[in-house]
C-alpha positions as CSV (number, residue, x, y, z in Angstrom):
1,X,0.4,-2.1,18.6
2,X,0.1,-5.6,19.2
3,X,0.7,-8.7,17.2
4,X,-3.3,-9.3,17.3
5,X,-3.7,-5.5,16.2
6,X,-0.7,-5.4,13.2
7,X,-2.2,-8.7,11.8
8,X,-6.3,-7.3,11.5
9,X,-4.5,-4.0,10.2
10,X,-2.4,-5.8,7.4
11,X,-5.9,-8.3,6.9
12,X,-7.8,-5.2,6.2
13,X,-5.7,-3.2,4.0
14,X,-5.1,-6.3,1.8
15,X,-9.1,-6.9,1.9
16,X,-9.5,-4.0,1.0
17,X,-7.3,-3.2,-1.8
18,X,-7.5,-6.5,-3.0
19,X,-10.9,-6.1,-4.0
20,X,-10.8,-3.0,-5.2
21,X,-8.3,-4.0,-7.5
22,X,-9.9,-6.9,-8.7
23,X,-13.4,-4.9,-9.2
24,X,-11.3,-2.2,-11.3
25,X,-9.5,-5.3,-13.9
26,X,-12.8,-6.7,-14.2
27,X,-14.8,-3.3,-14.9
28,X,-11.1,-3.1,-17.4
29,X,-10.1,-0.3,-15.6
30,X,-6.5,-0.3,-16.0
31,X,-5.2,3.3,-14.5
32,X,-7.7,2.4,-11.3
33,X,-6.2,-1.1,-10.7
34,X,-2.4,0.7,-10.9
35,X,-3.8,3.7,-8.8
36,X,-5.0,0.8,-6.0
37,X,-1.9,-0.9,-6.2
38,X,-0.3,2.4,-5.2
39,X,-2.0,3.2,-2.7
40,X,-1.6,0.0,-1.0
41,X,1.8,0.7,-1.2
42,X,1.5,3.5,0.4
43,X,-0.2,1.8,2.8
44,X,1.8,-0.7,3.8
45,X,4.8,1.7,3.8
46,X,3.4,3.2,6.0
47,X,2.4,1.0,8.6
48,X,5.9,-0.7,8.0
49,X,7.2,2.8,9.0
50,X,5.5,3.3,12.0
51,X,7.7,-0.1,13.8
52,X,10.4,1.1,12.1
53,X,11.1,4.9,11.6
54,X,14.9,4.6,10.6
55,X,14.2,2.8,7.3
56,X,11.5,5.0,6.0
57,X,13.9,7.7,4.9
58,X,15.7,5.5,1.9
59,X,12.8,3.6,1.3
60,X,10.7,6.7,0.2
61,X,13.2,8.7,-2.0
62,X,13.5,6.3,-4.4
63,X,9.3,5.8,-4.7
64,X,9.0,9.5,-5.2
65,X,11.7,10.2,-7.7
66,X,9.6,6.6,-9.5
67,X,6.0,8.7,-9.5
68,X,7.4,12.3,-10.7
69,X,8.7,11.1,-13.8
């Protein structure tokens, strides 16, 4: 992946969550704002995993012990 291609990918996930986050505070939807800020999260972990493998492993224990309690 290019520089050109990381930057429109991280553009479009923070577009996107961005505004569905701000659409679910103004509607006062509290547990669909959280749930978008999660899953940008996700996304983003992601994508920061896929240039560098070796520190998904520690980053994503803690993250999952956080959501199952």
């Amino acid at each position: 992946m290019t520089t050109h291609q990381l930057a429109g990918e991280l553009k479009r996930i923070a577009t996107t969550q961005v505004s569905d986050i701000t659409r679910a505070v103004k509607e006062g939807q509290k547990s669909i704002a959280l749930n978008e800020v999660r899953d940008m999260a996700r996304r983003l972990a992601l994508l920061a995993d896929a240039f560098d493998p070796k520190s998904a492993a520690p980053a994503a224990e803690p993250q999952e012990d956080a959501e199952a309690a």
